[in-house]
N, C-alpha and C positions, 0 to 999 in steps of 0.2 A: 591426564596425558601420560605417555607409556612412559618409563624408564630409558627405553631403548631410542627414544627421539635423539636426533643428534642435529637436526637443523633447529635456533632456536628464533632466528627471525628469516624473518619472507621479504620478496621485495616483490609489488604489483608493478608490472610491466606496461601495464597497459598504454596510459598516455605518455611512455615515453618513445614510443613509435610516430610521436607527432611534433618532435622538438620545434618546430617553427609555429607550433597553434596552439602553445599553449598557454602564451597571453590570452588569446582570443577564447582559448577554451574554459582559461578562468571566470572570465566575462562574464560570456554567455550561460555557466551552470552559476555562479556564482547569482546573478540577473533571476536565474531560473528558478535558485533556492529561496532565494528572500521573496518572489511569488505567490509560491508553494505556499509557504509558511504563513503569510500575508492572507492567502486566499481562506485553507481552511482556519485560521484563527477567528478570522473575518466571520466564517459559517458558524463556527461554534457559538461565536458572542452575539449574533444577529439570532441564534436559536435562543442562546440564554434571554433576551432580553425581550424579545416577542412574546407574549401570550399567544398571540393564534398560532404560532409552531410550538405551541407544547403538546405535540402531537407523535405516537408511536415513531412515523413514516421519518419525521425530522429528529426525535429523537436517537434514531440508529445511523443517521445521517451525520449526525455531530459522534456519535461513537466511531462512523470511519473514518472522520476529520482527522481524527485525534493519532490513530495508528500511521495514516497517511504522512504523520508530520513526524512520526517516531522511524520509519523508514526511510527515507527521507534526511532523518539526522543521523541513522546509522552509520551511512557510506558517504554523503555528500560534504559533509566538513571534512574529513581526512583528505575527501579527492583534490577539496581545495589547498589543503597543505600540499598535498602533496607534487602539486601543480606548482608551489612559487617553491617548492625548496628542494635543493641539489641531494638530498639525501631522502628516499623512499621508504625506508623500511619498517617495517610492520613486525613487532614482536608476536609468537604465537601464542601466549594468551592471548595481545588483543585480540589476532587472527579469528579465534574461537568466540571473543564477545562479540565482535560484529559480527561473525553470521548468522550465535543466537537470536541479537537482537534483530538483523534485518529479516532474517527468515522469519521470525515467532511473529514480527509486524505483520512482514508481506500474507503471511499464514489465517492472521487477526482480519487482515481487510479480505479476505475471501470465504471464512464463515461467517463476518459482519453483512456481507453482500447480500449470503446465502437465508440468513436470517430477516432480509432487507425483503427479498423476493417472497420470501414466506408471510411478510408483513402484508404486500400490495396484495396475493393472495387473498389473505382472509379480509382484507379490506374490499374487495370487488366483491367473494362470494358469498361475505357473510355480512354486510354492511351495518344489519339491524343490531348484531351482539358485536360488532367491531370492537369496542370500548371494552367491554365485557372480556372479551379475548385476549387483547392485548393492551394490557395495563402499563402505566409506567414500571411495575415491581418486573414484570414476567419481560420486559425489553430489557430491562435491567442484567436480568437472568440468563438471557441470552447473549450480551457483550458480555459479560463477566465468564460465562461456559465460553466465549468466541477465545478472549485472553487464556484461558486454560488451557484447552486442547493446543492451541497455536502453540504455545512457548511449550508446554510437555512435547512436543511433537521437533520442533525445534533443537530441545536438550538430547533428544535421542540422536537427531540428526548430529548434532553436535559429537555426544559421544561416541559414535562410530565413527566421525572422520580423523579425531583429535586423537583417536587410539591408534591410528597409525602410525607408520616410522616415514619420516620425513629424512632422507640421510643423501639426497642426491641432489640436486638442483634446489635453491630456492626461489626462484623467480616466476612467479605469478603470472599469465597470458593475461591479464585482466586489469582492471582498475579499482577493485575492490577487492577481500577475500570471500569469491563467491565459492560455493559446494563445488562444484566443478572443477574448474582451475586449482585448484587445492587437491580433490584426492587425484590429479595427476600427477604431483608431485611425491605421491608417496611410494614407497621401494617394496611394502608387502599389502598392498589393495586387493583383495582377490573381487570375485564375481560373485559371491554372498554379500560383500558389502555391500556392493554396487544395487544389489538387489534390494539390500536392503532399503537402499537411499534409495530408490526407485519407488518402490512400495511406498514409502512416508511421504516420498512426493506428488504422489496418482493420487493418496488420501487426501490430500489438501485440496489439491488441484481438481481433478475428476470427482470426488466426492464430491466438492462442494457445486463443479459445474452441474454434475445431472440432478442436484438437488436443484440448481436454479432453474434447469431445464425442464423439471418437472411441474415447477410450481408456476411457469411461464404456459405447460400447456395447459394445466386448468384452467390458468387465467385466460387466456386464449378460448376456450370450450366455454369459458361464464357468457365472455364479452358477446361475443359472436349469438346467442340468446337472449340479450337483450334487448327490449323492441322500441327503444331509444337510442336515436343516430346519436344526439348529445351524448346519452351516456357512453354511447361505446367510444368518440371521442375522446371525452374527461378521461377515462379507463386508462388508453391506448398514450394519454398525452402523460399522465403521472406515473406509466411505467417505461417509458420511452429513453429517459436520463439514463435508469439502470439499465437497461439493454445495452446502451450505444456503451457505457465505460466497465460493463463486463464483459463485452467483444471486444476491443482492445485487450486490457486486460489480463483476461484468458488465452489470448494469442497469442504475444508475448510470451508470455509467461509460460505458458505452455511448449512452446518451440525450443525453450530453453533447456526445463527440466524436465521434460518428458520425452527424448529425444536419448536416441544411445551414446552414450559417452564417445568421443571421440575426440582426440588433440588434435586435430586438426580443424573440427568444427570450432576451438575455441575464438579465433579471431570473428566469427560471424555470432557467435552466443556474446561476447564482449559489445559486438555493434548493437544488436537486439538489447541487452541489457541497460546501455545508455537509453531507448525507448522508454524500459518499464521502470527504469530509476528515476528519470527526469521525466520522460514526456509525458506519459501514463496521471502519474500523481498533479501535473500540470492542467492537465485536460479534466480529472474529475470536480474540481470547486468549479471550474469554468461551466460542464455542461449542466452541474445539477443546480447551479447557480441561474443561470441565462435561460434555461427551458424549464424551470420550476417561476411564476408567476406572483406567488403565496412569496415566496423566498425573496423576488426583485421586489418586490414592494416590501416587507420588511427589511431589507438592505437600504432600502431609499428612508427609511422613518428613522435608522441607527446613524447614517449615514447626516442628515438632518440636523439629528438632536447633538449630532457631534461637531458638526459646522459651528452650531449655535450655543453649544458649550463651552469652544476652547478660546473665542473671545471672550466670552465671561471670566474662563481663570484668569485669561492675560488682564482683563481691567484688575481683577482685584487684586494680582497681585502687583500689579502697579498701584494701585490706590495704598497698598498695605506699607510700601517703598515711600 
């Protein structure tokens, strides 16, 4: 952080433009977060404990669980603080840790996707060496390069914003410290920054879309030559989840940071952001839960053995008493 900073805490603005809803707004994300959390914990353990999802496809599925719940805890506990208590503010360190951490997430679930779509991919085209391709080590390979590039990408973003001089306002338009809201608060931001943030952001975002987009139309070119209605079907049905919560998603998300900076857009990028903070991460355990098959029926055998588990511990440890 530069020497020359002179504001050293922030205060996010956000929900306090709503003093009358924000019992109700505690509620509702509060209700929203323990969800979230619930849903993909739920996904990861039903993947751990199944055999027939030890497979690539569910393997990278339980890798976007995981970031899912890590962005998710970046902004979403504070905003609950900050909802029951008369005092907002946000020191700039933390400032700076929560955007690494929610950005290098948000970043993490958009190469994991990217890699997701790569995976259906070589599962449609290449079905016979499937296994062959895509090992547990090489998915491995790919979440572990997903977390690198995201969080480097991230720190960068980070050190351009954090180097600037914050010396005039410190009040956040927003409800988190998002990129945005933040370098409008700075006094020497020029138009290299801006670009620069721009740039790091098209990489994530755009990159990793036309990479989905690509590997959607060979998929699409395979299916469509198939001289199996079933299979193009089966095809169309196991890449359907990713489709419907990558268009979400990327719309969002795109609208936000890809979009020319403007203070005045901030209260409609604030509204959009409650979408991709809550709604977004809400929506993906639900679709790839309910329109995956393989996964409800494994839900329902965990779901079972758990029923019939936890009266067992209550008898014995009453028998133990």
């Amino acid at each position: 952080m530069g020497n020359h900073t002179t504001v050293s805490t922030f205060l996010p603005w956000g929900f306090s433009s709503f003093p009358d809803l924000q019992g109700l707004l505690f509620v509702m994300i509060f209700f929203s977060h323990v969800t979230i959390l619930a849903a993909n914990v739920s996904i990861m353990v039903t993947i751990k404990l199944s055999h027939s999802l030890h497979t690539s496809m569910f393997f990278f599925l339980c890798g976007l669980s995981f970031p899912e719940n890590c962005t998710t805890m970046a902004i979403i506990p504070c905003m609950l603080v900050d909802l029951l208590s008369d005092s907002k503010t946000i020191s700039l360190p933390e400032c700076a840790t929560q955007v690494f951490f929610f950005f290098g997430s948000a970043a993490n679930n958009c190469f994991i996707m990217a890699a997701m779509s790569y995976d259906h991919y070589t599962a449609i085209h290449n079905p016979l060496h499937y296994r062959i391709l895509m090992t547990h080590k090489i998915c491995f390979q790919f979440i572990m390069a997903s977390w690198m590039v995201g969080f480097l990408v991230s720190l960068c973003v980070v050190i351009i914003v954090f180097n600037l001089s914050f010396c005039d306002s410190n009040i956040i338009q927003h409800f988190f410290c998002d990129i945005s809201p933040v370098v409008c608060l700075a006094c020497d931001h020029t138009s290299r920054q801006e670009r620069a943030i721009f740039v790091l952001s098209a990489f994530v975002l755009v990159g990793s879309f036309v990479f989905i987009t690509m590997s959607y139309v060979f998929i699409v070119s395979t299916v469509v030559k198939m001289p199996s209605a079933q299979g193009k079907d089966k095809a169309f049905s196991t890449c359907s989840s990713q489709l419907t919560v990558v268009c979400i998603h990327y719309k969002f998300a795109g609208f936000v940071y890809l979009r020319p900076r403007d203070r005045d857009s901030l209260r409609e990028d604030m509204l959009m952001a409650v979408t991709y903070t809550v709604l977004t991460p809400l929506l993906s355990p639900i679709v790839y839960s309910f329109r995956n098959k393989e996964m409800q029926m494994a839900l329902r055998k965990v779901l079972g053995k758990t029923d019939r588990l936890i009266p067992q511990l209550v008898n014995k440890r009453t028998l133990d008493i």
